[in-house]
C-alpha positions in Angstrom: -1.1 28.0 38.4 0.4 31.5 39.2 1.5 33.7 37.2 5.1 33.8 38.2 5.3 30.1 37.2 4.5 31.3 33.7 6.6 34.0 33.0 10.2 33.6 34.0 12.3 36.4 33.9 15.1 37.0 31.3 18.6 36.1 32.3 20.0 39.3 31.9 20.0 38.4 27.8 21.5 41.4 25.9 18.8 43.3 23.6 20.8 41.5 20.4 19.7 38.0 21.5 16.2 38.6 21.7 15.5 41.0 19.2 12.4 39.0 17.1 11.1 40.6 13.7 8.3 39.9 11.6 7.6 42.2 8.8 5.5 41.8 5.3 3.9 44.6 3.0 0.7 44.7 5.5 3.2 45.9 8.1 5.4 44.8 10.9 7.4 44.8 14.4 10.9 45.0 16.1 10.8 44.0 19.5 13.4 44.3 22.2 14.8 43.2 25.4 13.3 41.1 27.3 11.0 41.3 30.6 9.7 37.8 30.9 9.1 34.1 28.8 5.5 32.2 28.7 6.2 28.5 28.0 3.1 26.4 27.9 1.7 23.8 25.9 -1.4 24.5 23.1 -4.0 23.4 25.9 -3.0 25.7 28.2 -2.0 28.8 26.0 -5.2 30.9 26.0 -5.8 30.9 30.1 -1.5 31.5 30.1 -1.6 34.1 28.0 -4.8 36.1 29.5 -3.3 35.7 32.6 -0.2 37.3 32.0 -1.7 40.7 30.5 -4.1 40.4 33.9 -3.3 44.2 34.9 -0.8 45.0 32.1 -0.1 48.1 30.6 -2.3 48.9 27.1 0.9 48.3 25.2 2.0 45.5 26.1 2.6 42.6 24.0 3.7 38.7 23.6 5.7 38.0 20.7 7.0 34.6 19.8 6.4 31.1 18.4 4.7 27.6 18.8 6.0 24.5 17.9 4.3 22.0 15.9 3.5 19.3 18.8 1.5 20.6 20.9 2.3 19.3 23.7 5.6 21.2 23.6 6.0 24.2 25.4 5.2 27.3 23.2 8.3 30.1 23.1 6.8 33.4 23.7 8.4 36.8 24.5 7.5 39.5 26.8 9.7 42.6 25.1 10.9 45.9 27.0 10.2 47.7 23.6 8.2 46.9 20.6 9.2 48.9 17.6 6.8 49.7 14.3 7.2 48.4 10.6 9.5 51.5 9.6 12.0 50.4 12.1 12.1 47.5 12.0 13.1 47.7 7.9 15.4 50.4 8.7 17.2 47.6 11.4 17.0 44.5 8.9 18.7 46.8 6.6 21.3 47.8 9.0 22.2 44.8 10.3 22.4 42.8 6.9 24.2 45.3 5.6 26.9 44.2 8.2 26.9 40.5 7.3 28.7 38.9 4.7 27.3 36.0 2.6 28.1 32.6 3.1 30.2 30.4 1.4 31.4 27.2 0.6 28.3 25.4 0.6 27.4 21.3 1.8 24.2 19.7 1.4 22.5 16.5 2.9 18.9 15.8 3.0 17.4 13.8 5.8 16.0 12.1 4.2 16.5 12.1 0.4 14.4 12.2 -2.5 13.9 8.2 -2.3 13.7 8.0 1.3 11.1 10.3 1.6 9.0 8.9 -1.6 9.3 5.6 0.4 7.7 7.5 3.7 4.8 8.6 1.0 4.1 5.1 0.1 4.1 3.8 3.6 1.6 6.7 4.5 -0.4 5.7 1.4 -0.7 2.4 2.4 -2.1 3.0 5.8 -4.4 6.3 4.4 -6.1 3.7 1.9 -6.3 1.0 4.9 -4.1 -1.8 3.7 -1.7 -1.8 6.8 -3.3 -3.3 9.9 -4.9 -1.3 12.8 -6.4 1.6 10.5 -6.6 4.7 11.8 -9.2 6.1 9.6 -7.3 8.6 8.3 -8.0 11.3 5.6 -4.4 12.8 5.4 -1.1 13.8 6.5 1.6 15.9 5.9 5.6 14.9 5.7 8.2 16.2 5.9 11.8 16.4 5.0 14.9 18.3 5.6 18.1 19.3 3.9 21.1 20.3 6.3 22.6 22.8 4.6 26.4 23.8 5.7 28.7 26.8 5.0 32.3 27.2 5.3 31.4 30.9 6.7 29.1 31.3 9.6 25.4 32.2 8.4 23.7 35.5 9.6 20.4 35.3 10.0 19.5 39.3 9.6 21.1 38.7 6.1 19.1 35.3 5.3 15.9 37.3 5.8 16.8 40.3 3.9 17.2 37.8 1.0 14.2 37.1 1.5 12.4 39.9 0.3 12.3 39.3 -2.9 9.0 37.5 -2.2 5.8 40.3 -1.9 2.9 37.9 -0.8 5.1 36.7 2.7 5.8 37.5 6.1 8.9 37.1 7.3 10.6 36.3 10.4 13.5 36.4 13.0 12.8 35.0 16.0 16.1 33.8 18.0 15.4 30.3 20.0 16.6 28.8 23.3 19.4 26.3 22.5 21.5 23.9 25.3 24.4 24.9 23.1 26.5 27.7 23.0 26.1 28.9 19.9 23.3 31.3 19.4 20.1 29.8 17.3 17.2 31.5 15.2 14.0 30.5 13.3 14.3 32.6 9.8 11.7 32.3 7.3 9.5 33.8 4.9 5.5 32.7 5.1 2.7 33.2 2.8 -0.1 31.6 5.4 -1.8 33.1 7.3 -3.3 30.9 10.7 -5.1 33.6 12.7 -5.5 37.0 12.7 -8.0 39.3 15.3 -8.9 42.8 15.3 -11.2 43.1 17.8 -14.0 40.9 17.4 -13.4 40.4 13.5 -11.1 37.6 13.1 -9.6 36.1 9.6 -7.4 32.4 8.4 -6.6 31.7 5.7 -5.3 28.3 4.9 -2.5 27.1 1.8 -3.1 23.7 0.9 -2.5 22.2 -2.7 0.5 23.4 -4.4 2.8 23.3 -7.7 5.8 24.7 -9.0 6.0 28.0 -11.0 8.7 28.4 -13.0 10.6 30.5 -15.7 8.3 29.7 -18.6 5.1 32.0 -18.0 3.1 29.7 -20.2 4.2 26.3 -18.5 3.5 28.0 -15.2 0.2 29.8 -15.8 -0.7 26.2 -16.7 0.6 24.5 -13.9 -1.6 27.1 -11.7 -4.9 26.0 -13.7 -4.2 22.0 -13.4 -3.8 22.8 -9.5 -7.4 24.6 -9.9 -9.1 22.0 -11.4 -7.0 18.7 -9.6 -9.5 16.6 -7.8 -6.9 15.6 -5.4 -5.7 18.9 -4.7 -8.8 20.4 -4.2 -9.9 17.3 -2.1 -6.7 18.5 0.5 -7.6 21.7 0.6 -11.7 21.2 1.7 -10.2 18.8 4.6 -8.1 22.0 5.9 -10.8 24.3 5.4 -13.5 22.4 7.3 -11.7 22.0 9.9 -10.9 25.3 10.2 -14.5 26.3 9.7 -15.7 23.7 12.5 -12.9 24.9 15.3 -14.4 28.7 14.4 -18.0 28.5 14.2 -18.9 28.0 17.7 -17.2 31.1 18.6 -18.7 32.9 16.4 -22.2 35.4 15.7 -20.9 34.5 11.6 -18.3 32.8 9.7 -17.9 33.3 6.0 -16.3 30.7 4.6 -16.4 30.2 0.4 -17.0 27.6 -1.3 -14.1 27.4 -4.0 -10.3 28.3 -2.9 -8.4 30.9 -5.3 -5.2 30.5 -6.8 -2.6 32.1 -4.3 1.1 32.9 -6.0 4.3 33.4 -4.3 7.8 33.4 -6.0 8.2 29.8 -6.6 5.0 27.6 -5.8 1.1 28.0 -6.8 -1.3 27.4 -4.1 -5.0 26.6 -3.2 -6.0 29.4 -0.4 -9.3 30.3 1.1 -9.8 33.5 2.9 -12.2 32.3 5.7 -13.5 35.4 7.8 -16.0 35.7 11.2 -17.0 38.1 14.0 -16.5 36.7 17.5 -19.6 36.4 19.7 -17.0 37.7 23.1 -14.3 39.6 22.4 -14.4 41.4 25.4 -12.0 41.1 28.2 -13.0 38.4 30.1 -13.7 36.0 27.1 -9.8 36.3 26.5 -8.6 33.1 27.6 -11.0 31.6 24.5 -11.0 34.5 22.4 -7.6 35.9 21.9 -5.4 35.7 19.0 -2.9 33.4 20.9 -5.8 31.3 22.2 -7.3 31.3 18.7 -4.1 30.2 16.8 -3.3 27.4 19.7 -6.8 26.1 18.8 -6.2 25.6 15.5 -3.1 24.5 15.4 -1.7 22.1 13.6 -4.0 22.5 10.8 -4.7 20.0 8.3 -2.4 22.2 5.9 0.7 21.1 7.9 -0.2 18.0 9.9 -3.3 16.3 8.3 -6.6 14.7 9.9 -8.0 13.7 12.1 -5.3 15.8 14.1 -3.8 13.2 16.5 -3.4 10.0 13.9 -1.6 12.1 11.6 0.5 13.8 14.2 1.3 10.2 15.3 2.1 8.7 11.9 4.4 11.9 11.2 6.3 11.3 14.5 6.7 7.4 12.6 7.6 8.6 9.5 10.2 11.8 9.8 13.7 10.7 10.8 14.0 15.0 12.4 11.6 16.1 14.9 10.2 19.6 13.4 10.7 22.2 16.4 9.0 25.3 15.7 8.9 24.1 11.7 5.1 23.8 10.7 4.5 25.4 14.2 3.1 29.7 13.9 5.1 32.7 14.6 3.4 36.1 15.9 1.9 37.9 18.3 -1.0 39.0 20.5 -1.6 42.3 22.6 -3.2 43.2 25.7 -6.7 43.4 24.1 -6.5 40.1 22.2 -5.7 41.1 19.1 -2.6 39.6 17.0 -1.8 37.8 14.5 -0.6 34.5 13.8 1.2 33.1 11.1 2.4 29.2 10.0 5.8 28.8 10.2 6.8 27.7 6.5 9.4 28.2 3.8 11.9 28.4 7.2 15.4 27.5 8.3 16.7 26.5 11.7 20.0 28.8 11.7 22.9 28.4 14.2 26.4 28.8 13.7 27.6 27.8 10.0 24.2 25.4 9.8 21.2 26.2 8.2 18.4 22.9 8.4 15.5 23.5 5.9 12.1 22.2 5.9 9.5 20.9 3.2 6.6 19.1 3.5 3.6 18.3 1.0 0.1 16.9 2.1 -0.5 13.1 1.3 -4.0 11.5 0.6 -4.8 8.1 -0.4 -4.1 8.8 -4.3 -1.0 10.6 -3.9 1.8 9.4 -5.9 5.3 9.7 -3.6 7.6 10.4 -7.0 5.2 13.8 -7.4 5.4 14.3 -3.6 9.0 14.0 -3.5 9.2 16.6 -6.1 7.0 18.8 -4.9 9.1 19.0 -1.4 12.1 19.7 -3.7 10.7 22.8 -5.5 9.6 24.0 -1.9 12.9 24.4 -1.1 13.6 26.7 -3.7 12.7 29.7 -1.6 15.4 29.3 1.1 18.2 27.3 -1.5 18.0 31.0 -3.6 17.8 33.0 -0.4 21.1 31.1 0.6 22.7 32.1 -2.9 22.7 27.9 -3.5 21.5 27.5 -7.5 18.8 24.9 -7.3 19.7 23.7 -10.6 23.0 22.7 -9.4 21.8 20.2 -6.3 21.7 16.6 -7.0 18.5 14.8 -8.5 19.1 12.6 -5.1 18.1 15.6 -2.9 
């Protein structure tokens, strides 16, 4: 395939249209404009992706996102400018500063607290091999989604400065390619990490296993040490982390993976993490269609954490089970250099904004004791971190959501 059938060029798209942002306390980019698109599927990502920086400048980059199936075609940027953490705070600030919040709020989940506790049995059923046809599976992840709708339209520079409440996240803009009119972005705020690179030293490290926090520091702090010690949780987690492990290890000299997760904290939800870090055996030029950052993340992805194992069945049985296909929810958001190095971030805790609609996303991971009236709640509390970005009081929302 040549290169020109990889990259398309932009269609004259004004720099406010493509403007994508990602920015946490480790640091952070603006980029702009617009020079060219790489749209490929997982499989063909890393050879895409080295061929395009074949003869580019030092500087140049890919920013952008992949969308949970895999065979979908990733949606990754070629900016004119790429600007550095300062600026792009200084241009979040700006622009939110513009926006007024939305009001007037509608909510609908698709589907609802009992739908989606029904989905969990079903899975349940065939994870523990009483439907027919087993698919030896270990786990999957669903999800749901709650569509909510302002009377105002929704900006999505001032949804993600809302979101900085949150220290341990990255968040992101990215705007997306819509048949509609109406302009459309992915805005989110993320505490996992897929892939990261820095030369040949590389780093995930997977979220799976959660619970709530909440007000009371006492209920919460034990809350956290129930998700330590919770057989089932920690049984969810060592499924994502081996498969992580195996993917990695034969490209690397070492992998360092440990052999207990720690407790990892964001503003609303406890979770199981596991910092699992390597050196590459090639990370020299020509080993970039394996060994890039892009071609890294595409290999993992979906993890366990977000779609379940083995990778296919569960991907299958999710396509079954969720009424909303997830687009670039579950899917990473990031970016890679001319050298390989990015990094690579699961798209979580995320909306899909366009126009006066924002659709939220939740999902929880489900193993053959899982009980669906805890998973079901567990998907509720997740979206706790977009509902108070929004200004919606989760206390309010119906126990039906």
């Amino acid at each position: 395939m040549m290169r020109e059938d990889l990259a398309r060029p932009a269609q004259q798209a004004a720099d406010g249209g493509t403007r994508m942002l990602l920015l946490s306390r480790e640091g952070g980019l603006l980029s702009e404009g617009l020079q060219a698109q790489l749209a490929v599927p997982a499989a063909q990502l890393g050879s895409a992706v080295a061929q395009h920086f074949a003869g580019a400048a030092a500087d140049a980059r890919l920013v952008g996102a992949l969308p949970f199936d895999r065979s979908a075609p990733a949606h990754l940027l070629a900016p004119r400018r790429v600007r550095d953490a300062g600026t792009a705070a200084a241009w979040l600030h700006c622009m939110a500063g513009q926006a007024q919040a939305p009001q007037g709020w509608s909510l609908q989940a698709e589907p609802g607290r009992a739908g989606y506790a029904d989905a969990v049995a079903r899975a349940v059923q065939r994870l523990q091999g009483a439907a027919p046809g087993g698919t030896g599976l270990h786990k999957v992840v669903l999800a749901r989604t709650l569509r909510a709708r302002s009377a105002t339209p929704i900006d999505p520079w001032w949804l993600a400065r809302r979101l900085a409440g949150d220290p341990g996240v990255l968040r992101y803009v990215l705007p997306l390619q819509t048949a509609d009119a109406a302009p459309a972005w992915l805005v989110g705020a993320t505490p996992e990490l897929l892939l990261s690179r820095r030369g040949a030293a590389i780093a995930s490290e997977p979220l799976a296993g959660s619970a709530a926090r909440g007000p009371d520091l006492a209920a919460s702090e034990a809350r956290a040490e129930a998700l330590r010690r919770s057989a089932k949780d920690l049984g969810e987690h060592r499924y994502v982390v081996q498969a992580i492990a195996d993917l990695l290890a034969p490209l690397c000299r070492q992998l360092r993976v440990p052999a207990t997760p720690a407790l990892h904290a964001t503003a609303s939800m406890w979770h199981l993490g596991t910092r699992i870090e390597g050196e590459l055996k090639d990370a020299s030029p020509g080993g970039l269609p394996q060994s890039s950052s892009a071609a890294l993340a595409a290999l993992l992805h979906p993890t366990p954490a977000v779609c379940g194992t083995p990778r296919a069945a569960a991907a299958a049985l999710i396509a079954q089970l969720e009424p909303v296909p997830r687009g670039f929810y579950a899917g990473a958001v990031g970016w890679c250099d001319a050298a390989g190095d990015g990094a690579w971030h699961v798209a979580l805790r995320c909306a899909h904004v366009q126009g006066h609609e924002a659709r939220l996303f939740a999902g929880a991971g489900i193993v053959a004791d899982s009980a669906p009236a805890l998973e079901a709640a567990e998907t509720r509390a997740k979206f706790n971190a977009m509902l108070n970005a929004l200004g919606i009081d989760p206390a309010l929302l119906s126990p039906d959501l």
